[in-house]
Biopython code that builds the backbone (N, CA, C, O; Angstrom):
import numpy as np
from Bio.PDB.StructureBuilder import StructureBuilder

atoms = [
    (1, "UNK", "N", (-2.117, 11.343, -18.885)),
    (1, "UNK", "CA", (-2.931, 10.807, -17.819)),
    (1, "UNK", "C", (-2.644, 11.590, -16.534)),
    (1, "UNK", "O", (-1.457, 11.679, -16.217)),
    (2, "UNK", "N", (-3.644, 12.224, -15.676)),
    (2, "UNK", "CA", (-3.686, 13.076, -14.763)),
    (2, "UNK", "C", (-3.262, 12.026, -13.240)),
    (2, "UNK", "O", (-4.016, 11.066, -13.082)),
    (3, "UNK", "N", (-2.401, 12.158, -12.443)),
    (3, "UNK", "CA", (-2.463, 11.568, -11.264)),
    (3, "UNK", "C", (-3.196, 11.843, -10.344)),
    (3, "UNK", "O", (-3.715, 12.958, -10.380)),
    (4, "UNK", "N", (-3.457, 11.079, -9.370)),
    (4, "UNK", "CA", (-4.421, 11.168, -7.971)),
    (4, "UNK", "C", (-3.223, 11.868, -6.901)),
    (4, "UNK", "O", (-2.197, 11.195, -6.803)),
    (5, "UNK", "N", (-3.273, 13.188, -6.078)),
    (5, "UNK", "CA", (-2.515, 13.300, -5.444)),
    (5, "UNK", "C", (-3.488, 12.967, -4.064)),
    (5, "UNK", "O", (-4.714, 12.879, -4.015)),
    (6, "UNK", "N", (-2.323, 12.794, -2.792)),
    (6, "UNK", "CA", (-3.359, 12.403, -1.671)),
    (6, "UNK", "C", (-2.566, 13.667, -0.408)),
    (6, "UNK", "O", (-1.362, 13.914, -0.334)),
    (7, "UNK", "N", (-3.425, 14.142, 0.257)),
    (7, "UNK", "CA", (-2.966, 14.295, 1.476)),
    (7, "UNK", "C", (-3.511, 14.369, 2.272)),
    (7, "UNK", "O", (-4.343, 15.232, 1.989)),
    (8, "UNK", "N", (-3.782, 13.850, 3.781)),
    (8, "UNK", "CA", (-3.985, 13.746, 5.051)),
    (8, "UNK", "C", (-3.347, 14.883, 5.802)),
    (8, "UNK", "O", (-2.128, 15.051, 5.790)),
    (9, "UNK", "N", (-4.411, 15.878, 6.635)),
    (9, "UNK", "CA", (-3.638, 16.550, 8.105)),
    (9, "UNK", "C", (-4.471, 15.695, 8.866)),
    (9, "UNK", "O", (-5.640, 15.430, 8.587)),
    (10, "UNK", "N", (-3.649, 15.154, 10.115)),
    (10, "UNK", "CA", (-3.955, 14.477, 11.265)),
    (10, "UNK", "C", (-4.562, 15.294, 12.435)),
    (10, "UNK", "O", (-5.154, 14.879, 13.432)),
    (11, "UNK", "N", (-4.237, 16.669, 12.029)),
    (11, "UNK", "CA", (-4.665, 17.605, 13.606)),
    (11, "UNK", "C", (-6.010, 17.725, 12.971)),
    (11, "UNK", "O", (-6.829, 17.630, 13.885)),
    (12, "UNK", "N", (-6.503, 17.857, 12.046)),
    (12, "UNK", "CA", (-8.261, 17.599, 11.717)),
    (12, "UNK", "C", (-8.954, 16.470, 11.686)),
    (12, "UNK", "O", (-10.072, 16.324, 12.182)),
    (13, "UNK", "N", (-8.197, 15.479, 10.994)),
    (13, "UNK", "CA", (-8.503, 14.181, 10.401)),
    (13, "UNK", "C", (-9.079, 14.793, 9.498)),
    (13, "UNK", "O", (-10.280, 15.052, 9.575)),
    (14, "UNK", "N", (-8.306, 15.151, 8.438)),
    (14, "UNK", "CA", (-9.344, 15.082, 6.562)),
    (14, "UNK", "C", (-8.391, 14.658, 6.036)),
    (14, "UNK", "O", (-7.221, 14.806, 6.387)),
    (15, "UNK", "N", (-8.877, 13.989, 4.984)),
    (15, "UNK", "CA", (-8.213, 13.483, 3.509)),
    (15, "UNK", "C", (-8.187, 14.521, 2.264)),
    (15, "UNK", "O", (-9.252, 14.613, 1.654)),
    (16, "UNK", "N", (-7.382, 15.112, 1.928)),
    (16, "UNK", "CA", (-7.748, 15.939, 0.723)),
    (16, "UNK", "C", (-7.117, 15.101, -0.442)),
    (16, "UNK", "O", (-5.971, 14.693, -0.254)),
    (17, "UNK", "N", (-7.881, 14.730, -1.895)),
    (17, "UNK", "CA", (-8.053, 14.076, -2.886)),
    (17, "UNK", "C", (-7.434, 15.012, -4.093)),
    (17, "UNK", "O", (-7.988, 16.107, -3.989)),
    (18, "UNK", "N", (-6.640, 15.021, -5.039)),
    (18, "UNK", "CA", (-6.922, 15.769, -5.829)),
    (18, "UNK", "C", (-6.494, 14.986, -7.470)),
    (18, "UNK", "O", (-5.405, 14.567, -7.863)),
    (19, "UNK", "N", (-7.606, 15.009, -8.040)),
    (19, "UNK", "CA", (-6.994, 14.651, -9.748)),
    (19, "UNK", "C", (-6.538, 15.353, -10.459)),
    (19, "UNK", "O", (-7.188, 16.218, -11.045)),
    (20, "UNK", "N", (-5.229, 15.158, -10.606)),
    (20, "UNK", "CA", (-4.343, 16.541, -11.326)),
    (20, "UNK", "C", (-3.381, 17.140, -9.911)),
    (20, "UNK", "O", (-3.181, 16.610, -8.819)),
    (21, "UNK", "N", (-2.894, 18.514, -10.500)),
    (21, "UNK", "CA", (-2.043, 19.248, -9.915)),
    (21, "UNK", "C", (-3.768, 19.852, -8.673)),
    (21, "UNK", "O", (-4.941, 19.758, -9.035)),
    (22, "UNK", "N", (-3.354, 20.313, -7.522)),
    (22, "UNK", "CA", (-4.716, 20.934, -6.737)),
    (22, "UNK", "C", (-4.741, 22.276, -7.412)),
    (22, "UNK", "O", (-3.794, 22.657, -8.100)),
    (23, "UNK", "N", (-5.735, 22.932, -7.231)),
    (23, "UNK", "CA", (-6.590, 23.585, -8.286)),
    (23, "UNK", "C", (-7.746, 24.377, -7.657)),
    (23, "UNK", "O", (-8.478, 23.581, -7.069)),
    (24, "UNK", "N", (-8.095, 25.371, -7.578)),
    (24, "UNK", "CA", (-9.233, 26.470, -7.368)),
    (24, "UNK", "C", (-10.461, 25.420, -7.830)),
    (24, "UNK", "O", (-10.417, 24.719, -8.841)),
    (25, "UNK", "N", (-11.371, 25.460, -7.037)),
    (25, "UNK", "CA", (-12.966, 24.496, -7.291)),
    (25, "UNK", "C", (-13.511, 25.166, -6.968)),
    (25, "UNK", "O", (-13.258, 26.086, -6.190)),
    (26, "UNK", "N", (-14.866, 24.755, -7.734)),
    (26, "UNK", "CA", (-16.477, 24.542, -6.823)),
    (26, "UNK", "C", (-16.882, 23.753, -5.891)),
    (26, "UNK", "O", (-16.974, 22.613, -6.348)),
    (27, "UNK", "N", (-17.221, 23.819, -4.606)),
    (27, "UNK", "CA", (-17.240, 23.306, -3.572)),
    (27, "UNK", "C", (-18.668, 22.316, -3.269)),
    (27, "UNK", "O", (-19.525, 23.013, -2.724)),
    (28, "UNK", "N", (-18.983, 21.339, -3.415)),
    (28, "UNK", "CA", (-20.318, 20.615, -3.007)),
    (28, "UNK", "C", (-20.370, 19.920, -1.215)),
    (28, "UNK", "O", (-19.680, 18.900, -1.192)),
    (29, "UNK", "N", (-20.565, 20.015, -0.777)),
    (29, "UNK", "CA", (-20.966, 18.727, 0.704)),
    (29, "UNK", "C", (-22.158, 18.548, 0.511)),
    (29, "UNK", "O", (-23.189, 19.184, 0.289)),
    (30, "UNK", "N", (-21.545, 16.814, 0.738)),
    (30, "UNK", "CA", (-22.838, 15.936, 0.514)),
    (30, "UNK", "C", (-23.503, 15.713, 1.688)),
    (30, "UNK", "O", (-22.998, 16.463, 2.523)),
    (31, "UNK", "N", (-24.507, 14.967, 2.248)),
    (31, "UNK", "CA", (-24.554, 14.972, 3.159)),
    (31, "UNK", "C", (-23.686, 14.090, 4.079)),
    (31, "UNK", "O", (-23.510, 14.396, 5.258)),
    (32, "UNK", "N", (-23.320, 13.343, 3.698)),
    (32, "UNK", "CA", (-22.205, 12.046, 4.706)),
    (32, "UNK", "C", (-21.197, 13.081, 4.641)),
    (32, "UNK", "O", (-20.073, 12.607, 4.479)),
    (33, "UNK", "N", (-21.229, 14.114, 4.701)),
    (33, "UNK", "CA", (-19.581, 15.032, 5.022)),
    (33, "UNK", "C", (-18.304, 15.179, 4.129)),
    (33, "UNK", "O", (-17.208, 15.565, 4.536)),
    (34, "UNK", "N", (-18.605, 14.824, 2.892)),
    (34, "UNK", "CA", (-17.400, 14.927, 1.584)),
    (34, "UNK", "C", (-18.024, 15.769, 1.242)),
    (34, "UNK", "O", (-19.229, 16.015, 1.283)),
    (35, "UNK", "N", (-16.502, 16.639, 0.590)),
    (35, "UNK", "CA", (-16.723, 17.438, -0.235)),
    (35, "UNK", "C", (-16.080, 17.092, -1.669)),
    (35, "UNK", "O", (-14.965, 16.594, -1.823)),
    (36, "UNK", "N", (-17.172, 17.516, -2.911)),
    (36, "UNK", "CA", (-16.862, 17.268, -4.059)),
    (36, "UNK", "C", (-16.037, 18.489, -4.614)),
    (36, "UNK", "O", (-16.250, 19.672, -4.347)),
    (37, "UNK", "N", (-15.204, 18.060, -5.313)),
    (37, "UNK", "CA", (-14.522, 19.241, -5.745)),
    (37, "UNK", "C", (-14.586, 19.673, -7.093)),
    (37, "UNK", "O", (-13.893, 18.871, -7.719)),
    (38, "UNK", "N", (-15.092, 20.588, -7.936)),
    (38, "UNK", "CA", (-15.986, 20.643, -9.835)),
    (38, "UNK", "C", (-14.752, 21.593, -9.978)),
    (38, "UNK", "O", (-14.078, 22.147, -9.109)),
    (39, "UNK", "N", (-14.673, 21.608, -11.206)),
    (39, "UNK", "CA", (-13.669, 22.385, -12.194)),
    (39, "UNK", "C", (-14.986, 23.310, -12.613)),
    (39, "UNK", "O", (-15.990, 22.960, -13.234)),
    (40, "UNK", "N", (-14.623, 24.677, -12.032)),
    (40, "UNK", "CA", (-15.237, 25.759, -12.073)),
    (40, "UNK", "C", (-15.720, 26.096, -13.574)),
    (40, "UNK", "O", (-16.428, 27.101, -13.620)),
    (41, "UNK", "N", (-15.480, 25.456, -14.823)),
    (41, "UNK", "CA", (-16.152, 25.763, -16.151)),
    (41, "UNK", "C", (-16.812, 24.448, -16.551)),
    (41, "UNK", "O", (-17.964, 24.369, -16.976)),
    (42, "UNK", "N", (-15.867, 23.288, -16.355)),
    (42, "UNK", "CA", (-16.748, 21.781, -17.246)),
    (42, "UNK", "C", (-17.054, 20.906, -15.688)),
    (42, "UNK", "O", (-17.099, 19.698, -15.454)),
    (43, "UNK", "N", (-17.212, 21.987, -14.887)),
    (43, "UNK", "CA", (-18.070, 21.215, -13.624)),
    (43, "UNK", "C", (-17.686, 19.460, -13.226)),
    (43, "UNK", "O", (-18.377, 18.786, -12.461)),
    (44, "UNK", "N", (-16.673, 19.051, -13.808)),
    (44, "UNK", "CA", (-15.893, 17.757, -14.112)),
    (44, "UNK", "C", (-15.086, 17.671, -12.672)),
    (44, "UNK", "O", (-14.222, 18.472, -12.315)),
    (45, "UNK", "N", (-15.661, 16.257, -11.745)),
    (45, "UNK", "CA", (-14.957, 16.175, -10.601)),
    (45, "UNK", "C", (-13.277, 15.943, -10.435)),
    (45, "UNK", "O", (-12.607, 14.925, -10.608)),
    (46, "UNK", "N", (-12.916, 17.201, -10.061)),
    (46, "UNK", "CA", (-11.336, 17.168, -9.935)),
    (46, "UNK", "C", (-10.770, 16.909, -8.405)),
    (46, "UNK", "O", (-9.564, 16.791, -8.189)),
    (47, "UNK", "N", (-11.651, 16.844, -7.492)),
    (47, "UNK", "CA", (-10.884, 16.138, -6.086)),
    (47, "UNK", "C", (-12.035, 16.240, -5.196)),
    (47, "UNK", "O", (-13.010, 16.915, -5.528)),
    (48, "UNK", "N", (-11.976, 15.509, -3.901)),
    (48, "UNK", "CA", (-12.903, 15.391, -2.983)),
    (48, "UNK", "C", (-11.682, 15.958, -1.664)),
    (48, "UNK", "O", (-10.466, 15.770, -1.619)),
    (49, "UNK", "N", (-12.548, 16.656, -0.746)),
    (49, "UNK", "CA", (-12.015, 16.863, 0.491)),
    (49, "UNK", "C", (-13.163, 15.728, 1.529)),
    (49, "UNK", "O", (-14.378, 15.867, 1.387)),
    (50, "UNK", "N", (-12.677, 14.793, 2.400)),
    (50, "UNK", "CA", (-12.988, 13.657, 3.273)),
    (50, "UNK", "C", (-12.810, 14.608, 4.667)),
    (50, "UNK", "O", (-11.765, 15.183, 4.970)),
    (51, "UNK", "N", (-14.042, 14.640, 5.427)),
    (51, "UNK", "CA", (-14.185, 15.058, 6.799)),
    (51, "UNK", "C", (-14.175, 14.321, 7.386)),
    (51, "UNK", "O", (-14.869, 13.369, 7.030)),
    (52, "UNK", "N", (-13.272, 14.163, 8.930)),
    (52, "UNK", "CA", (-13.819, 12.952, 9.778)),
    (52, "UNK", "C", (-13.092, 11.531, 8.937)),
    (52, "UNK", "O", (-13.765, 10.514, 8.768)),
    (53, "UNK", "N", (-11.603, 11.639, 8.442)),
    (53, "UNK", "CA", (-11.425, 10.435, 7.680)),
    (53, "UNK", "C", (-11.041, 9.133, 8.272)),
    (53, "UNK", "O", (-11.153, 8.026, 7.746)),
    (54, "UNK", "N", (-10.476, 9.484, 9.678)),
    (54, "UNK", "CA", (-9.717, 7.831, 10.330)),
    (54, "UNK", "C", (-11.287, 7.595, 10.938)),
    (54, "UNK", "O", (-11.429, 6.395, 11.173)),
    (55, "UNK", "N", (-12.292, 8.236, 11.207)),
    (55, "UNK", "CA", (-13.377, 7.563, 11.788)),
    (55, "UNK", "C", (-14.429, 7.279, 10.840)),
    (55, "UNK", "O", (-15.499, 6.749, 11.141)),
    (56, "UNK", "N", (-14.096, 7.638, 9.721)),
    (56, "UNK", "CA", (-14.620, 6.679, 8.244)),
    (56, "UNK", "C", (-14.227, 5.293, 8.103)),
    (56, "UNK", "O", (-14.961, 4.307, 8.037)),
    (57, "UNK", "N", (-12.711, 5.373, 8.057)),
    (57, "UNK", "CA", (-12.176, 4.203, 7.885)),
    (57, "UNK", "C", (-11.835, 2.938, 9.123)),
    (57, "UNK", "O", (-11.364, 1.809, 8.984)),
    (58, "UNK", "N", (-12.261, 3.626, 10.259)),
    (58, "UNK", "CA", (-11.878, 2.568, 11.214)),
    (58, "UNK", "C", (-12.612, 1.317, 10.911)),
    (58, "UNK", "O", (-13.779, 1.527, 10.579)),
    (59, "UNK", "N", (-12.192, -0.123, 10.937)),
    (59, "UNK", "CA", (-13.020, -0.861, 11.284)),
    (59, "UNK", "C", (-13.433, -1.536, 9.293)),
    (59, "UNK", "O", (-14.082, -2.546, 9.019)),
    (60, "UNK", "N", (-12.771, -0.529, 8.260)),
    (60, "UNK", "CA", (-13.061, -0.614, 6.699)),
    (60, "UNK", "C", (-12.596, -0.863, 5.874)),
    (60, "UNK", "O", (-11.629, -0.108, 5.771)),
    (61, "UNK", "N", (-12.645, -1.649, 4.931)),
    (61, "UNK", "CA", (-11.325, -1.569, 4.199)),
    (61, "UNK", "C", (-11.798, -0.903, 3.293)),
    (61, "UNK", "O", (-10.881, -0.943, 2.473)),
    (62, "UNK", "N", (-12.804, -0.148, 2.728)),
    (62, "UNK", "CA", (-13.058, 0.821, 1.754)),
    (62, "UNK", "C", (-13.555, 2.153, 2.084)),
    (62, "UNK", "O", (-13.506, 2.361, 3.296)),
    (63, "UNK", "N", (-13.979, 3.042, 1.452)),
    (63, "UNK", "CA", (-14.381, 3.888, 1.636)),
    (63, "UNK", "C", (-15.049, 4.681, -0.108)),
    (63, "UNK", "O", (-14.259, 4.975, -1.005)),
    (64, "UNK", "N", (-16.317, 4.852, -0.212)),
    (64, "UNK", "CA", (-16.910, 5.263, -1.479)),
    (64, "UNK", "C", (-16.753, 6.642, -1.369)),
    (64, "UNK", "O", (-16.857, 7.205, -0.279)),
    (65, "UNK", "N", (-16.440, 7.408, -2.711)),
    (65, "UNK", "CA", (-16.400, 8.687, -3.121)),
    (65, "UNK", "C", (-17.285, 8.681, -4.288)),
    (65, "UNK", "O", (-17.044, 8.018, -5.297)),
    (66, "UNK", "N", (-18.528, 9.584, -4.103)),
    (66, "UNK", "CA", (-19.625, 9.868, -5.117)),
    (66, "UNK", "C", (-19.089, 10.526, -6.683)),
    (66, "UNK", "O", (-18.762, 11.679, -6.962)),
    (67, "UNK", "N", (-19.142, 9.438, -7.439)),
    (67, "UNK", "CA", (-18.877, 9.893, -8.806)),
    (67, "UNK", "C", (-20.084, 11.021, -9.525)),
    (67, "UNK", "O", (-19.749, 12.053, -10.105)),
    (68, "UNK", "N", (-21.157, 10.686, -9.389)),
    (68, "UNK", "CA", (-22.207, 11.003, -9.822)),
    (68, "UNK", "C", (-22.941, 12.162, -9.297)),
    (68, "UNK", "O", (-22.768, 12.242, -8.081)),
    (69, "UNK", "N", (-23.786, 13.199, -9.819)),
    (69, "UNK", "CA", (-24.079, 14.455, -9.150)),
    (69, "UNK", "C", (-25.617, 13.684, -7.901)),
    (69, "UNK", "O", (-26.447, 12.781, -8.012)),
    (70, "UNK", "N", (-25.282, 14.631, -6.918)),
    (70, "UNK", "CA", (-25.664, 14.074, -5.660)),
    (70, "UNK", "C", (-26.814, 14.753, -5.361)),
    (70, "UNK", "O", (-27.419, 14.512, -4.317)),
]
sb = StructureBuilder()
sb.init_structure("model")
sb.init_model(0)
sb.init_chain("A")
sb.init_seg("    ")
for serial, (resi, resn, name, xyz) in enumerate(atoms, 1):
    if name == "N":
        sb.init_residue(resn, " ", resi, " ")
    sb.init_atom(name, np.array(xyz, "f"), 0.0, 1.0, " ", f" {name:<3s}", serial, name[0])
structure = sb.get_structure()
């Protein structure tokens, strides 16, 4: 079973996501400002990069990450 790693830089505000060890991707932005992150052969979402993340979450207790192609 692959873990979720997480990390936050504060001097940008992004969230970087990653399932598994982080890893070389294909890059998507959606339009709300995430980026999807594809495993460059089975196109299979392996992490999201979050733009703008404490002013996502202010005020939230969730926040949605697009499973599905966008």
């Amino acid at each position: 079973m692959e873990k979720m790693n997480l990390g936050y830089d504060e001097t940008v505000d992004v969230l970087y996501v990653s399932i598994g060890k982080p890893r070389k991707a294909l890059s998507d932005i959606t339009k709300k400002g995430i980026i999807v992150r594809r495993h460059p052969k089975t196109k299979k979402i392996i992490g999201y990069t979050v733009l703008d993340f404490m002013k996502r979450v202010h005020g939230r207790k969730r926040i949605e990450l697009p499973l599905i192609n966008f």
